[in-house]
C-alpha positions in Angstrom: 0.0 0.0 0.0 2.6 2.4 0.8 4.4 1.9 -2.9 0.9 3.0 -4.5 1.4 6.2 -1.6 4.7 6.5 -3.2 3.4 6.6 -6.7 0.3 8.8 -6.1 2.6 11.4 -4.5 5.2 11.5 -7.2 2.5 11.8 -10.1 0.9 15.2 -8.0 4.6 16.3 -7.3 5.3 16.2 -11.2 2.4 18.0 -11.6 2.9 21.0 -9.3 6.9 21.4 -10.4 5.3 21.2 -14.1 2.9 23.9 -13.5 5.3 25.8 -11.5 7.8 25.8 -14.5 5.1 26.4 -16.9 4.4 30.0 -15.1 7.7 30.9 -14.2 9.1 31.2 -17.2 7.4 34.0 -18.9 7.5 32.8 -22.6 5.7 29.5 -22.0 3.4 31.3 -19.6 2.5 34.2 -22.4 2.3 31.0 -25.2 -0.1 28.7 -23.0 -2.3 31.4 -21.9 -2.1 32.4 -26.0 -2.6 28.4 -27.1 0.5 27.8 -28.4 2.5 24.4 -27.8 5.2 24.4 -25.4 8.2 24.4 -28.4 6.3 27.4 -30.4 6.1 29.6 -27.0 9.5 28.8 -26.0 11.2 28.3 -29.8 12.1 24.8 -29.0 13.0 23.3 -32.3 13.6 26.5 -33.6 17.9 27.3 -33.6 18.2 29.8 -31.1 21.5 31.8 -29.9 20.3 32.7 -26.5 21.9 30.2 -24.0 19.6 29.0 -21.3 20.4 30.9 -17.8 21.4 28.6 -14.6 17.8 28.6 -13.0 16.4 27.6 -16.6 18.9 24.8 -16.6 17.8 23.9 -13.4 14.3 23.7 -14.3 14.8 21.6 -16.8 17.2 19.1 -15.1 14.7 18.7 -12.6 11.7 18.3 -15.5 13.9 15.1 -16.9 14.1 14.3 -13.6 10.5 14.0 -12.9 9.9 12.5 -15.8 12.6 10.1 -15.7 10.8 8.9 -11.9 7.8 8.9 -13.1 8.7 6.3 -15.9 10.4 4.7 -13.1 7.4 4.2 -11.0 5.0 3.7 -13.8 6.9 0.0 -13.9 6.9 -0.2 -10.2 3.4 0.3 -10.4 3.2 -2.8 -13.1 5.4 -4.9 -11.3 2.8 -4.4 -8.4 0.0 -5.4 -11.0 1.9 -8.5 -11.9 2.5 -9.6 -8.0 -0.9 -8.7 -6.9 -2.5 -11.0 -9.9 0.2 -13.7 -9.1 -0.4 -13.9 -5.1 -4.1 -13.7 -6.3 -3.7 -17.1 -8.0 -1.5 -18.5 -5.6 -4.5 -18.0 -2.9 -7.0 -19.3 -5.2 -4.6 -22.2 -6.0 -4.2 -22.8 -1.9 -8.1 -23.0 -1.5 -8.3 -25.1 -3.9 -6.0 -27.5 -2.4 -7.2 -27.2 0.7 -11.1 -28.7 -0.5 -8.8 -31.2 -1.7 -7.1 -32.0 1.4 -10.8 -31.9 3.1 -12.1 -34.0 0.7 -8.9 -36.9 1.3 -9.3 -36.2 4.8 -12.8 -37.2 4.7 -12.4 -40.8 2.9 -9.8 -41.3 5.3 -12.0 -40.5 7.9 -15.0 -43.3 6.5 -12.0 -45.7 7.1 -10.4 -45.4 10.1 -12.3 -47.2 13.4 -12.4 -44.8 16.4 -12.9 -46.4 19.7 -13.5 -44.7 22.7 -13.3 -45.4 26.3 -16.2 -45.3 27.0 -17.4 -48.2 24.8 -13.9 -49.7 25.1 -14.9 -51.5 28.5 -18.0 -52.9 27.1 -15.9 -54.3 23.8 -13.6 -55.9 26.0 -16.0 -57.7 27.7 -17.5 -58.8 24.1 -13.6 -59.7 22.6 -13.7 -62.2 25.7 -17.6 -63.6 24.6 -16.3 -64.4 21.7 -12.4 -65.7 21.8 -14.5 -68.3 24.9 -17.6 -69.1 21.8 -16.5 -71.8 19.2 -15.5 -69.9 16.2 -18.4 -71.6 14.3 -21.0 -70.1 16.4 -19.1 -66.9 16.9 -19.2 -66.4 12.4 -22.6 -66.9 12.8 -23.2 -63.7 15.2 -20.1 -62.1 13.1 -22.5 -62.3 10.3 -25.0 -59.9 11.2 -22.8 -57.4 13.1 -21.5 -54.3 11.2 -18.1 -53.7 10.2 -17.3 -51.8 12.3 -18.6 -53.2 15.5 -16.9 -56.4 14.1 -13.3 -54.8 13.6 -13.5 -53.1 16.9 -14.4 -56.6 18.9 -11.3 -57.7 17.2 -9.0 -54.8 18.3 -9.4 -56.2 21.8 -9.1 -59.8 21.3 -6.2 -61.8 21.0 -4.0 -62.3 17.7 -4.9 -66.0 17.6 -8.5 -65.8 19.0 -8.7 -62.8 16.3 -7.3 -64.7 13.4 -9.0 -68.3 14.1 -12.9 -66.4 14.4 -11.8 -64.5 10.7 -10.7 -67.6 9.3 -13.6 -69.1 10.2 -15.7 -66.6 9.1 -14.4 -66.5 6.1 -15.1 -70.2 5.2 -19.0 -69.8 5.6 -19.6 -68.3 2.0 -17.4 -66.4 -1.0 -19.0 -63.5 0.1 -17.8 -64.4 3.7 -14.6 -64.7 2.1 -14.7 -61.2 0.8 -16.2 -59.4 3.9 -13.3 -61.2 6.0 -10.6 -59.8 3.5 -12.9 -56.0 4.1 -12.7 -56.8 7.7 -8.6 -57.6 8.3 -8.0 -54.4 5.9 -10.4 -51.9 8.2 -8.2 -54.0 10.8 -5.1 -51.7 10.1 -6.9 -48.5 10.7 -8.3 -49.0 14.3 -7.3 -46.0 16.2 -7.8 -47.4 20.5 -8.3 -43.5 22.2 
């Protein structure tokens, strides 16, 4: 903001030292106020033997001068344009990959098994129901629990007592077979808080 400060004070400088020139020198005053261009009311272009006095010269040092910074900051000023249009996209290019992120986050979230405390006690008690059951009758119940009740009754059973009931399981039917092999990957993303 303070570059565009910068800029906007420079352009109304120029302007005040231009009008200030343009009334202190009496010819260009006289051809102005008459309508004549700045060369016909001060002979520019014309050959001329007068020599310009020191103030003139000053004047129009500092007239390049201004002109020379205000090309200067007319390509600041595009150089902001550019890097304002380019942080522009790189925002809309960060939003965008942060719906992205959400979205990944969220069909991570539909996979991973969260088990609190609270029904940790009761689960227990169910992992030892079912490693004491025979495995035949425990794939029967299995069955017609949900997959994630199923995976977190697991998370709290034994290895063995685990892997016997899934093998079991998985012998009842191909789709059995499938839903175990469903089952033992949802396995890997049980997260015990």
């Amino acid at each position: 903001m303070s570059v565009i400060k910068i800029i906007i004070f420079s352009v109304v400088l120029f302007i005040v030292f231009t009008a200030v020139l343009i009334f202190a020198i009496p010819s260009v005053r006289q051809g102005v106020l008459a309508g004549k261009s700045k060369e016909e009311a001060t002979g520019e272009g014309v050959i001329q033997e007068k020599k310009m006095t020191p103030d003139e010269e000053e004047k129009d040092r500092i007239i390049k001068m201004l002109k020379e910074k205000e090309k200067e900051l007319a390509k600041r000023e595009e150089t902001i344009v550019v890097q304002e249009k380019r942080i522009s996209s790189l925002r809309e290019e960060v939003e965008s990959l942060k719906k992205t992120v959400e979205v990944y986050q969220d069909n991570i979230e539909q996979y991973v098994v969260k088990i609190d405390e609270s029904k940790g006690k009761n689960l227990k008690k169910l992992a030892e129901v079912f490693s004491k059951m025979a495995a035949e009758d425990a794939s029967q119940i299995i069955a017609n629990l949900s997959d994630t009740t199923v995976v977190s009754i697991f998370a709290f059973m034994k290895d063995r007592s685990s892997a016997r009931l899934l093998g079991t399981y998985s012998q009842i039917s191909e789709d059995s077979s499938l839903r175990a092999a469903h089952l033992s990957e949802m396995m890997k993303q049980v997260i015990i808080k």
